[in-house]
C-alpha positions in Angstrom: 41.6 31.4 41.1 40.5 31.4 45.1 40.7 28.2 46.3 37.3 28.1 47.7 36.0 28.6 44.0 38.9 25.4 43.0 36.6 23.5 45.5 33.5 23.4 44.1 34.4 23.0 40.4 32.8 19.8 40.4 29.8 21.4 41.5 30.5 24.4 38.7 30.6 21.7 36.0 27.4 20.1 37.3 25.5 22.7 36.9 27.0 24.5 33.7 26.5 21.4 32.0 22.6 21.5 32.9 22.8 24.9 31.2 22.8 26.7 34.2 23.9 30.5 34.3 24.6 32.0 38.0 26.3 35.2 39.0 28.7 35.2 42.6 31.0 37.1 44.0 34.7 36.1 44.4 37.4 37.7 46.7 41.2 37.3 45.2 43.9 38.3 46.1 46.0 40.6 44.1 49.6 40.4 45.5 50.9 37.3 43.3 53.3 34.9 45.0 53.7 36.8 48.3 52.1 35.1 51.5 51.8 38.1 53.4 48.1 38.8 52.7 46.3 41.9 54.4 42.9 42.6 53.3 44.2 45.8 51.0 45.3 42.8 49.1 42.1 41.4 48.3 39.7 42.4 45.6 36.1 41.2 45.1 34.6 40.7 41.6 31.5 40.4 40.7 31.4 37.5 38.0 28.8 35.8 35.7 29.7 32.3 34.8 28.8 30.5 31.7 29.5 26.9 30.1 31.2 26.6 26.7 31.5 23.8 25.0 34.9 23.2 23.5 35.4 21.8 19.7 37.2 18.6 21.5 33.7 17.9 23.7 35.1 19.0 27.1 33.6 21.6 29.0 34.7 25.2 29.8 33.5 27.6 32.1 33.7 31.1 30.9 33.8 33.7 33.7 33.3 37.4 32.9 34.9 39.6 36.2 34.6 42.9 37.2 35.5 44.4 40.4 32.7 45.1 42.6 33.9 48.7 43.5 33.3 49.4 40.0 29.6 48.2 39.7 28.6 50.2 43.0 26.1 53.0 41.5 27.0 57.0 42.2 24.4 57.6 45.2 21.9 60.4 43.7 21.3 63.5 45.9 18.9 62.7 48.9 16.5 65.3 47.9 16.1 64.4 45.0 14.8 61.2 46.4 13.0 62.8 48.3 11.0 64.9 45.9 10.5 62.0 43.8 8.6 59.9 46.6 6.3 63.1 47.2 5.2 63.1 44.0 4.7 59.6 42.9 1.4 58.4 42.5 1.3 55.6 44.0 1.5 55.3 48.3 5.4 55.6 48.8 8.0 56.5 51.2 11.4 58.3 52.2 13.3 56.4 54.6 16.6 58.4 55.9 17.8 56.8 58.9 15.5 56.5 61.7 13.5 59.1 59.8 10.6 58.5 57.7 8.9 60.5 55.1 5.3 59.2 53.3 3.7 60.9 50.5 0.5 61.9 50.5 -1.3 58.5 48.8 0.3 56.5 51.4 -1.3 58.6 54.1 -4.3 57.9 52.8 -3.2 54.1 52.4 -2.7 53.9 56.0 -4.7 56.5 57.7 -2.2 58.5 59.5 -0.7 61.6 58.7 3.1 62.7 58.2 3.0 64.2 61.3 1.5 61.2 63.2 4.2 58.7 61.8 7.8 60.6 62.1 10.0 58.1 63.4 10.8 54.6 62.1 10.1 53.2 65.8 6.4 55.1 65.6 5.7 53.4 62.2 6.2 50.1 63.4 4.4 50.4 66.7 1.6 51.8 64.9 1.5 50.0 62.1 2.6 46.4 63.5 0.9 46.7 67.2 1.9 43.5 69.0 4.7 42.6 65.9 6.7 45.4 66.0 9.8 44.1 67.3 9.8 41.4 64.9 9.0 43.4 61.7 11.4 45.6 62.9 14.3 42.9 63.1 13.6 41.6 59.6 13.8 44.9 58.6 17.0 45.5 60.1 18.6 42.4 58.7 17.5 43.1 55.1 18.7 46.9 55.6 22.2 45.4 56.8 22.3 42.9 54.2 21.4 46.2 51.7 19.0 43.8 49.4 15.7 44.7 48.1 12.4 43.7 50.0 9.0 42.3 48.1 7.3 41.3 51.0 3.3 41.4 52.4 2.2 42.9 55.5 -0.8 43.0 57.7 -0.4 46.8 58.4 -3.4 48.1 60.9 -4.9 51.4 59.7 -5.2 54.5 62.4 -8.6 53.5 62.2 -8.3 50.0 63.2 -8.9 48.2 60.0 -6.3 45.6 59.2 -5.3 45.7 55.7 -2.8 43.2 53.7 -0.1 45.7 52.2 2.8 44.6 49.5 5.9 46.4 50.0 8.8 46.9 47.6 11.6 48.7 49.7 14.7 49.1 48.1 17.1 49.4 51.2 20.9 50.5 51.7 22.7 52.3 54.0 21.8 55.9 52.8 18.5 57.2 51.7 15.5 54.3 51.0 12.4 54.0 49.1 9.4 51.8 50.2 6.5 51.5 47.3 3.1 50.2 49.0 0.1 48.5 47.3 -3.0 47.4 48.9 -3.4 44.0 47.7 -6.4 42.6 50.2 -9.1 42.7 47.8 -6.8 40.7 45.5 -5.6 38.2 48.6 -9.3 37.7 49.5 -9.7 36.7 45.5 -6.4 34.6 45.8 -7.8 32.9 49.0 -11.4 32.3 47.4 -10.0 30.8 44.6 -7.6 28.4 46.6 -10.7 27.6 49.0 -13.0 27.1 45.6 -9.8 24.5 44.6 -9.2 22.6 47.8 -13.4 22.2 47.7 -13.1 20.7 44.1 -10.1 18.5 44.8 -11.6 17.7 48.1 -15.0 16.4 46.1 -12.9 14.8 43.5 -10.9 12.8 46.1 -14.3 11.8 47.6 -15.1 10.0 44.1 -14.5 6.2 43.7 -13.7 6.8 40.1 -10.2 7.5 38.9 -9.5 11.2 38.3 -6.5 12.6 36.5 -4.8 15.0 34.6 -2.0 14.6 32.4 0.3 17.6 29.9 0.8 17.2 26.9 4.1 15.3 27.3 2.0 12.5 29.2 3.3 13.6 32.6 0.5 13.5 35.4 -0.2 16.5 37.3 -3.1 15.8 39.4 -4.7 13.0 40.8 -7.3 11.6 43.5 -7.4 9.2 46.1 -8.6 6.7 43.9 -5.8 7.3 41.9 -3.1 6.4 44.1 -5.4 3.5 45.6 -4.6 2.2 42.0 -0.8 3.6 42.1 -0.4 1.4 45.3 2.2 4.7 47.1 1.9 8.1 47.7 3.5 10.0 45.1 6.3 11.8 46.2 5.5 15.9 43.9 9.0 16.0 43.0 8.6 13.0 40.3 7.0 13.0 37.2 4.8 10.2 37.1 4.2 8.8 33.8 1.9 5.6 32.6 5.3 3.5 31.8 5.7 4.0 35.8 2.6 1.9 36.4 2.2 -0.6 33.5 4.5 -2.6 31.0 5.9 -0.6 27.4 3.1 -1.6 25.2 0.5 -0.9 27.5 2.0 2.6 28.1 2.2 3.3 24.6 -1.2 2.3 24.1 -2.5 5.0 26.4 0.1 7.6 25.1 -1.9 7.0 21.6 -5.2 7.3 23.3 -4.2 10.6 25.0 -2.7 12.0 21.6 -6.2 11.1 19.9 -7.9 12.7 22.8 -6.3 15.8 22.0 -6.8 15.4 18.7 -10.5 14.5 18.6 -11.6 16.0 21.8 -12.7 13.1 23.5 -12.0 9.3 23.8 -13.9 6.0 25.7 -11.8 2.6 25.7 -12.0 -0.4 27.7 -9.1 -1.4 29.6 -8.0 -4.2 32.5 -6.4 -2.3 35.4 -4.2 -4.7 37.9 -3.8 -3.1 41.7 -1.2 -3.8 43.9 -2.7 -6.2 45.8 -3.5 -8.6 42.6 -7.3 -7.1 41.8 -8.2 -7.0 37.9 -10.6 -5.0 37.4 -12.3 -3.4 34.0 -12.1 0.4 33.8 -14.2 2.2 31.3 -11.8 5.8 31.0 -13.3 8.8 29.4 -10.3 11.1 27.9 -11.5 14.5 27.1 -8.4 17.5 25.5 -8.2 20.5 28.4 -7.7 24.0 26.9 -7.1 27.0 28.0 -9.4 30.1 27.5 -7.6 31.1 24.0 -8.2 27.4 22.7 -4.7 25.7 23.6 -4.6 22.4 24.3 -2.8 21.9 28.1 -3.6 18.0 28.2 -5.6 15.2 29.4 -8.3 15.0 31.9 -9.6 11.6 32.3 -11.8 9.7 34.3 -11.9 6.0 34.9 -14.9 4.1 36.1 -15.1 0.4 37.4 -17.1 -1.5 34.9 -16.3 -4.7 36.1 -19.7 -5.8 37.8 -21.9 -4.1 35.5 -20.0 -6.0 32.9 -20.6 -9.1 34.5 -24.4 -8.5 35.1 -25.2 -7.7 31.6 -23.1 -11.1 30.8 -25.3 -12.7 33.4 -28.3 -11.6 31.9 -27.3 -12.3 28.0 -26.5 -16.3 29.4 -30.3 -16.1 31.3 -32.0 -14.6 27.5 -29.6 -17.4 25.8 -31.0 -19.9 28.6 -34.4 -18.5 27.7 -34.4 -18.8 23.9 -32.2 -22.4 24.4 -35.4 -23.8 26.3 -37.5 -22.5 24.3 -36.3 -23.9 20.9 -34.5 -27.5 22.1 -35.9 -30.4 24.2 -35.1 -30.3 27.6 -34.5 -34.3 27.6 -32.3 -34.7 24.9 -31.1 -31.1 24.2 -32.0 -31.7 19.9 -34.2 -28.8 18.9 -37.7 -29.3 19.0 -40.7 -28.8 17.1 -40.5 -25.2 16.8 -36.7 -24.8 16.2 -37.1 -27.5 13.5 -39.8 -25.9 11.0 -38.0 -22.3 11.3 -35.0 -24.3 10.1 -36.5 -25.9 7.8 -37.9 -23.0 6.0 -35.0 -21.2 6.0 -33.1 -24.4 4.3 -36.0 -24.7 1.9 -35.5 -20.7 1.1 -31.5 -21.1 1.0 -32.0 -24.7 -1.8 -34.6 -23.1 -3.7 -32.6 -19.9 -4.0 -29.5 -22.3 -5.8 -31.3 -25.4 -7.1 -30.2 -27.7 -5.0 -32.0 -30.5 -3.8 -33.0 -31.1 0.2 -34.2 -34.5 2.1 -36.2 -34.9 5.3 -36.1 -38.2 7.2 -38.8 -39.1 9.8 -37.9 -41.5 12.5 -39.8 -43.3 14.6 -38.3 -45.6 17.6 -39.4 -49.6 17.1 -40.4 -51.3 20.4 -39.9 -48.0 22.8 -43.3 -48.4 24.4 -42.4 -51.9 26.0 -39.7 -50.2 27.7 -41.5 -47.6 29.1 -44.2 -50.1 30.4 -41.6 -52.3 31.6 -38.3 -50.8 32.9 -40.3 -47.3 33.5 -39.6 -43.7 32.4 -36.3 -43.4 33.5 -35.5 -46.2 31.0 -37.4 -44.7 28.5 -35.4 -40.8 28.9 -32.2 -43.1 28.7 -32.8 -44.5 25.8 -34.2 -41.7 24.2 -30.8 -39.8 25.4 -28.4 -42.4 23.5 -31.1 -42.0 20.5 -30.4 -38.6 20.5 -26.3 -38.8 20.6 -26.6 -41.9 18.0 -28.5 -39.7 15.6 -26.1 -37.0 16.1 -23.0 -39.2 15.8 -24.0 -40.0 12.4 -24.1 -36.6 10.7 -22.2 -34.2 9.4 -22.5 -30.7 11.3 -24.2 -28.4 9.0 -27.6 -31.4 9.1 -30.3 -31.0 11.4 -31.6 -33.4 13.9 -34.6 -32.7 16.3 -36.8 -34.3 18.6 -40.2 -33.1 17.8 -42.5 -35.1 20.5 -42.7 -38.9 21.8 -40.3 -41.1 20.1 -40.2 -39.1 16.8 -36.9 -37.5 15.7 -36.2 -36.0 12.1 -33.4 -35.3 10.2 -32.9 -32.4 7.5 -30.5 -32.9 4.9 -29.5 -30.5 2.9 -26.9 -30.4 -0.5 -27.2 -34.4 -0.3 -26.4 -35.3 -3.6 -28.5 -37.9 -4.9 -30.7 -40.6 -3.7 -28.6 -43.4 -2.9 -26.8 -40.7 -0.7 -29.6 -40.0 1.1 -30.9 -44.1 1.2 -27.4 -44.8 2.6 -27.6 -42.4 5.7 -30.9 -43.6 6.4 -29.8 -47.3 6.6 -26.9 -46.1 8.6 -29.3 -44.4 10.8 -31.4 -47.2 11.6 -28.1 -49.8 11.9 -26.5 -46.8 15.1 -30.3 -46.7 16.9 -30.7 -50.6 17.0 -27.0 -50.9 18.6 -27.5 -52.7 21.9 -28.2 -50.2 25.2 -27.1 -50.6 28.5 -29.4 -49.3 31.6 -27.6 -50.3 34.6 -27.5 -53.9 34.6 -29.7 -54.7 31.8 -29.3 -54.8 27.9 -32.3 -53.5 26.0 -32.4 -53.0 22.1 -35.0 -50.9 20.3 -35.2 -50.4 16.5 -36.0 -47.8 13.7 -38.0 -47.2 10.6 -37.6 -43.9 8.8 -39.8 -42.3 6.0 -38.0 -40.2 3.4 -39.7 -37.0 1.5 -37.7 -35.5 -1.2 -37.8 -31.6 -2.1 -38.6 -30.2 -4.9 -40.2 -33.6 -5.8 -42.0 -34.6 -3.1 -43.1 -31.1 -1.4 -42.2 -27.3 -1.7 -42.6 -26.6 2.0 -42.0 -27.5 5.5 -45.2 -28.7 6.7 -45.8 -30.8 3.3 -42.9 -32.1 3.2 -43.2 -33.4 6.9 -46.5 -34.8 6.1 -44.8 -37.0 3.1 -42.1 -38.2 5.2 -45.1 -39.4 7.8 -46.7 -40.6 4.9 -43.8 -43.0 4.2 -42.6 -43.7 7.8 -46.4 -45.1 8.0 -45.4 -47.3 5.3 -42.1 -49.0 6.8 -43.6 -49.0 9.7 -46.3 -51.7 8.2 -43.8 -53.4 5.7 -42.1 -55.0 8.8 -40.6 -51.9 10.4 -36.4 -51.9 10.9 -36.1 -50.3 7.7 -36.9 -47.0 5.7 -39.1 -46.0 2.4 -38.8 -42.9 0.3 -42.0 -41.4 -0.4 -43.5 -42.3 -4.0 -41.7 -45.4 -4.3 -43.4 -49.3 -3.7 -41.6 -51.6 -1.1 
């Protein structure tokens, strides 16, 4: 084995391990032991070089030889060459030496005749005006180097017109063959189309949404600006960006099953909190929609984020203003109990809901004892105060699911509904009265005002809201004559 090749076996085993397959060329020498090399000594094989992967684990290169000498193809006659140029179809020619033969499609390719063009050194200066010496170097390299050419040309016409030509030369030291193609049409297309791209990604960069497209294995292949303002780095196109490269595992996997049901469906919309470098949270709305190609097959992703985050807070702004709204329009500003309105829509509801199950619903009436004297006295501002602490006291003494309101003045009422039985309902109303005529403090002074309560009964005592209200006034009307500081149920003497 040459020792260069010894060399770079660490480099061999790299690569065959990748699965790699390469062909080179190796010079050995073929005299054994003996250190006096000449070069009749040395032989060069061609050799294709495989990995093989032994039973044990280790790796193997496996290298199938053959001298060079043997590989080198029996040069056909040069007429024959020659004859089969002039009668291909397509624009060809004969190259032998410094002369040059075209057929007759390639005069017609080029504008000049055989005649015109009989030299190599008049092809290039006619064909290359200005670039001849340096279309004629490259071709002197490749013709030393005896490799094939695919290359494009700007070959001028006899006529001036400068056409973009695609040749396939296959060049050694003998005979050649060039093969010529007009391909401008199909360059013009080629450069319309990449103009036509670099105007779409150009617009798409100019969006403040995030634009991207991801394969099917969730690897991103294109991207806008907006996209790497949210990336935080410019992306280098070697690496294959993925969304476990921007956010934590389960967030990643989350959008892996959002892009698998995209391609499934056709088309997703999610919600989703998006955290830039530099600590912004913001709300994306992303649209994920399955890209196919013309036959149907789905290539990936394309999706398209949008910040939602203002409009989001907006429309919360403007369900809190509505809530606002219908909050001051169904409770008392001063106390914050429901009012008149929000009371007898309860109320009928709770009177729908008992009669529905047979149960058996109360309604207290309350009036304040001795809150006008504060009013005249202390003032308003007393007056609210007191009515305030009313309000909690009231509150403080029910269970949740009961109703208190404020429904004008010093009047408060009190729904109560699956209250059991009558001495239930007497004892919450003597409780009621005993928390309201608890001592208040207004700044420095000590005030006390007092409660008397009228109690209608339903079914007994009314089958509505508005009657049953009116019995509970009738009876409030009552204590408030027996002596007031005290309550009455409706139909019953004290």
């Amino acid at each position: 084995m040459p020792e260069t090749v010894r060399q770079r076996l660490p480099d061999y085993a790299r690569r065959l391990s990748d699965g790699e397959r390469f062909g080179e060329r190796w010079t050995v020498d073929t005299r054994g032991d003996d250190r006096e090399k000449d070069r009749s000594a040395e032989t060069v094989l061609a050799c294709d070089c495989s990995g093989l992967r032994l039973t044990d684990g280790r790796l193997a290169m496996l290298v199938h030889a053959r001298p060079l000498a043997e590989m080198e193809p029996t040069p056909a006659p040069k007429l024959h060459l020659s004859r089969m140029v002039e009668n291909l179809p397509m624009a060809a020619a004969y190259v032998e030496g410094e002369r040059i033969f075209v057929n007759r499609a390639a005069e017609r390719l080029i504008g000049f005749r055989q005649d015109e063009l009989p030299t190599m050194e008049a092809w290039f200066k006619s064909a290359y005006p200005g670039h001849d010496q340096e279309i004629r170097q490259r071709y002197d390299a490749a013709r030393l180097a005896k490799a094939s050419v695919l290359t494009e040309l700007h070959v001028t016409r006899k006529d001036g017109v400068r056409r973009w030509i695609r040749f396939f030369a296959y060049l050694t030291h003998g005979g050649e063959v060039w093969l010529m193609e007009d391909v401008t049409d199909q360059r013009a297309t080629l450069e319309a189309l990449h103009q036509e791209r670099a105007v779409l990604q150009s617009l798409i960069d100019s969006m403040p949404d995030i634009v991207f497209f991801k394969d099917r294995d969730g690897v991103f292949l294109n991207y806008n600006r907006a996209f790497l303002d949210y990336v935080g780095w410019h992306l280098n196109s070697n690496r294959r960006l993925r969304d476990i490269d921007m956010v934590d595992g389960d967030a990643a996997e989350r959008r892996r099953q959002t892009d698998l049901r995209a391609m499934r469906e056709g088309m997703t919309r999610g919600e989703e909190w998006f955290v830039y470098p530099d600590g912004r949270r913001r709300l994306m709305e992303t649209l994920k929609t399955a890209c196919r190609d013309p036959r149907g097959n789905i290539l990936g992703v394309v999706g398209i984020s949008r910040d939602i985050t203002d409009r989001r807070e907006m429309e919360e702004m403007l369900r809190r203003s509505e809530a606002e709204k219908d909050h001051l329009a169904n409770h008392d500003p001063l106390t914050g109990l429901p009012n008149r309105r929000l009371f007898f829509a309860r109320t009928d509801s709770a009177l729908a809901h008992a009669q529905r199950i047979g149960q058996p619903l109360a309604l207290l009436f309350i009036d304040l004892d001795g809150f006008k004297p504060v009013n005249d006295r202390m003032g308003h501002d007393a007056g609210d105060q007191v009515l305030r602490v009313t309000a909690e006291r009231l509150t403080a003494c029910l269970r949740t699911s009961d109703l208190v309101a404020r429904i004008g003045g010093d009047e408060f009422t009190v729904l109560l509904e699956g209250t059991g039985s009558l001495h239930d309902v007497e004892r919450v109303a003597g409780k009621l009265i005993q928390a309201v005529s608890a001592e208040i403090e207004i700044g420095r002074n000590a005030l006390t005002v007092g409660a008397s309560i009228g109690i209608a009964l339903y079914p007994r005592d009314a089958d509505n809201a508005q009657d049953l209200l009116k019995a509970a006034d009738g009876a409030l009307y009552r204590a408030k004559h027996a002596g007031r500081g005290r309550f009455i149920v409706c139909g019953h003497p004290r």
